[in-house]
C-alpha positions in Angstrom: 35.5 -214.8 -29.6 35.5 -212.5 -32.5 38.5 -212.3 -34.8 38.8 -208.8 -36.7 41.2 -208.7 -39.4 41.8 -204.4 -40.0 44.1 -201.8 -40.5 44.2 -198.1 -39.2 42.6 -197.0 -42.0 38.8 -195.1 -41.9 37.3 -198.5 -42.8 39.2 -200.6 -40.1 38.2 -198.3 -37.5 34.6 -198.8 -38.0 34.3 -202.4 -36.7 36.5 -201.6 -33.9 34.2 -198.0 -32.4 31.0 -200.4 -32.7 33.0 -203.4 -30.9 34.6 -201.4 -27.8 30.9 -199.6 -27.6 29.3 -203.1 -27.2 31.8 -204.3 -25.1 31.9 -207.6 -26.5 35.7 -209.7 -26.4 37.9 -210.0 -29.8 40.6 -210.2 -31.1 42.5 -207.6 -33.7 44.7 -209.2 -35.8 46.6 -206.3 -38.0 46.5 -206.4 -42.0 49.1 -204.2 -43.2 47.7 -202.8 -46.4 50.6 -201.1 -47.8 52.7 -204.8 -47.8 50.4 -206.4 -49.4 48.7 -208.8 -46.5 44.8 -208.7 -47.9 46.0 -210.3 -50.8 47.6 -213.3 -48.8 45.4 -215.9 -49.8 44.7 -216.8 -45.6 43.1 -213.7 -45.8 40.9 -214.1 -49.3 39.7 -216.9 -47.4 38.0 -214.3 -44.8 37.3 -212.0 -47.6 37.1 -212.9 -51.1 37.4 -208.8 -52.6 40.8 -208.8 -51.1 40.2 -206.0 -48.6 40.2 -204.8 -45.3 38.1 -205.2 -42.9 36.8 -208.2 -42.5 35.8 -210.5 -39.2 35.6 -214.3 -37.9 32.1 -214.6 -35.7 33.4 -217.6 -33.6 31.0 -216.8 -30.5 28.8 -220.1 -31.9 29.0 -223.7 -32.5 30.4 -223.1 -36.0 32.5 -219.8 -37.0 31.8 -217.8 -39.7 33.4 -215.3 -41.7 31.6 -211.5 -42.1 33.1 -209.3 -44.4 32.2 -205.7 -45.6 32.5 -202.8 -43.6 28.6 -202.2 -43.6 27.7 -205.7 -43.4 30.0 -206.2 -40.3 28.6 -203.5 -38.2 24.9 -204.5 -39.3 25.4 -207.8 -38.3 26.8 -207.0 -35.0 24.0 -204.5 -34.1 21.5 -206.7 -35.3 22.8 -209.8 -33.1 23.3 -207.3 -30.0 20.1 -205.6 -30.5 21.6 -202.2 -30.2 22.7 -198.8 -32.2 20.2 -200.4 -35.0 16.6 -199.4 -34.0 13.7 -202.0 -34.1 10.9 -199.5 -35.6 10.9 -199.9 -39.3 10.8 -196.1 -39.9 13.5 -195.4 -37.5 15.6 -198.5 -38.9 15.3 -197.4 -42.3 16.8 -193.4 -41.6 19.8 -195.3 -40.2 20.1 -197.7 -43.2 19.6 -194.7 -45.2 22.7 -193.4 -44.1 24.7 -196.3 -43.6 24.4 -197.0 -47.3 25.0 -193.3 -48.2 28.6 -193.9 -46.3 29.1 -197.0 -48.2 28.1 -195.6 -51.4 29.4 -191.9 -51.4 31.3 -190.8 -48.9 33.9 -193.6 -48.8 34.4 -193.7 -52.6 34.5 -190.0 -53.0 37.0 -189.1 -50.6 38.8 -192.6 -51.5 38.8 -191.3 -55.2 39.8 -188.0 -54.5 42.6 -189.2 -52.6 43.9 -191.6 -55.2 44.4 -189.4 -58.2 45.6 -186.2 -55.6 48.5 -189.0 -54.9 49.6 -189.5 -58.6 52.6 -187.9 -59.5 50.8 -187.7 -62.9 47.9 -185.2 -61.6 44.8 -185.4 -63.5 42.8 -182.3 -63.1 39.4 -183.1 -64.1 39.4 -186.4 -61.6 40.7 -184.7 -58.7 38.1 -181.8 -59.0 35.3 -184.0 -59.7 36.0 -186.1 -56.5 36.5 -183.1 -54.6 33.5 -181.4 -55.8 31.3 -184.5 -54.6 33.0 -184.9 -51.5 31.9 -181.6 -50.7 28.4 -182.0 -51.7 27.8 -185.0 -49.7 29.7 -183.0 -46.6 26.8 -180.0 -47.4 24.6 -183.2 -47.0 25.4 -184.3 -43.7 25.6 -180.6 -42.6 22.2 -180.0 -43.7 20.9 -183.8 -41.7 23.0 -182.2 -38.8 21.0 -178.8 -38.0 18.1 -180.0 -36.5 19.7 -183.7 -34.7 22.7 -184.4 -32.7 23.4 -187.6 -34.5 22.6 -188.5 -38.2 20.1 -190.4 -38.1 18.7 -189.1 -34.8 20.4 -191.0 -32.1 23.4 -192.2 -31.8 23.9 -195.6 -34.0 25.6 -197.6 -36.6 25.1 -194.9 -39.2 27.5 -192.6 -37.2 30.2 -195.0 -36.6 30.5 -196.0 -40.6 30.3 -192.0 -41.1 32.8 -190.8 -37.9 36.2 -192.2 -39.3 35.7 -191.1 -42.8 34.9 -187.5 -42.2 37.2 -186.6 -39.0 40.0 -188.4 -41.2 38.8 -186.9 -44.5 39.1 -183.4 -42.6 42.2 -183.8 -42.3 43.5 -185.4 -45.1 42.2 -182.7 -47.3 43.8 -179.6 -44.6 46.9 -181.5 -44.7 47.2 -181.8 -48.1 46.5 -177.6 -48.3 42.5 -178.1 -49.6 40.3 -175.4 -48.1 37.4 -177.1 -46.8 33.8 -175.4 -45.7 33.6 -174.6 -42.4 30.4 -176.9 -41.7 29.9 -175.8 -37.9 27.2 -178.9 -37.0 29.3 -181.2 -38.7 32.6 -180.2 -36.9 30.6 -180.3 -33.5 29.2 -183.6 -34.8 32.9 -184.6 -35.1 33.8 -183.6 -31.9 31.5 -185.3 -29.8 31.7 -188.4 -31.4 35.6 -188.9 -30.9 35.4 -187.6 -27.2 33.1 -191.4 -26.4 35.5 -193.4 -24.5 34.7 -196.2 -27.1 35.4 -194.2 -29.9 39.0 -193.1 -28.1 39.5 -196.8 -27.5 39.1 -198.0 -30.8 41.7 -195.0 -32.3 44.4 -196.3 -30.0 43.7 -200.5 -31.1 44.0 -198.6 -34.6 46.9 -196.7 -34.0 48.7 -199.9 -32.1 48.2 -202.2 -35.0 51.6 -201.1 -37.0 53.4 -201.8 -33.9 51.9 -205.3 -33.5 52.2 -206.0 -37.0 56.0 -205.5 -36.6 56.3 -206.9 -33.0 53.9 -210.3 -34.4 54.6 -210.5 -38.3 51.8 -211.6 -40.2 48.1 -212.6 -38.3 47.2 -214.1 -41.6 
């Protein structure tokens, strides 16, 4: 059995789309962010940096604990020998973007968010993130002319990516930010969230405030 420790946030959803697409049997055990569980020191023991997600690999003879986003999703494909391609050139266009996720988009849109939150606004942060957030959307836009999928088909790249763009779209609309229109990227958006995995794993996400008041604390 696999234990995930998450949250409904972009990051927690990524281990669940690539878990419901593989079909394999876990168990989601809800770490509510804004109470403070991830720094419960049950959970440091599953991850040491304090934050969500992170996972339990108990399918062996000896459990282990996986945490990082990235790492969690590369170490599922890897040991499932699928939506991580075997040809070294194909491997590394999805690595490529798997990193770029990890590296940019995630802390860009994170940052942005951040200082757009403080009551004390700080002009020169909030258009920097912004600025680079839109870059790396023009990015992706530009991969997404001449493929259906980032990194050509369908694969881990696109299920670190999916959660923070569809929920960065509308974090910035909701909070009144005009963003590009990005046509291939919107599509790209779209037909990701309408695979039955990826509408199972928003509902475990959505359902994990509930359980967390229903359960109390998993850690």
């Amino acid at each position: 059995m696999i234990d995930l420790y998450a949250w409904n946030t972009p990051n927690g959803i990524k281990p669940l789309i690539l878990l419901e697409e593989l079909g394999l049997p876990y168990a989601v055990h809800p770490i509510d962010i804004g109470a403070g569980d991830q720094h419960r020191d049950a959970f440091l023991a599953i991850n040491p940096n304090g934050r969500i997600p992170a996972m339990v690999d108990g399918r062996g003879d000896t459990p282990f604990r996986v945490f990082e986003s990235g790492a969690m999703l590369l170490h599922l494909a890897e040991q499932s020998g699928r939506f991580l391609p075997t040809d070294p050139a194909a491997r590394a266009e999805v690595m490529g973007w798997v990193f770029w996720q990890v590296g940019g988009v995630g802390p860009m849109l994170g940052q942005w968010g951040h200082f757009a939150r403080r009551d004390e606004k700080l002009d020169y942060a909030i258009e920097r993130y912004l600025g680079e957030s839109f870059r790396l959307f023009e990015v992706l836009e530009a991969a997404l002319q001449t493929r259906d999928y980032v990194a050509g088909a369908y694969s881990i790249a696109d299920m670190m990516l999916h959660p923070w763009v569809s929920g960065g779209f509308r974090y910035l609309e909701g909070a009144g930010v005009t963003v590009p229109e990005l046509p291939q990227t919107r599509a790209w958006v779209a037909r990701i969230a309408e695979r039955p995995a990826v509408k199972r794993a928003a509902a475990v996400a959505e359902g994990l405030e509930a359980q967390r008041e229903e359960k109390g604390l998993a850690v």
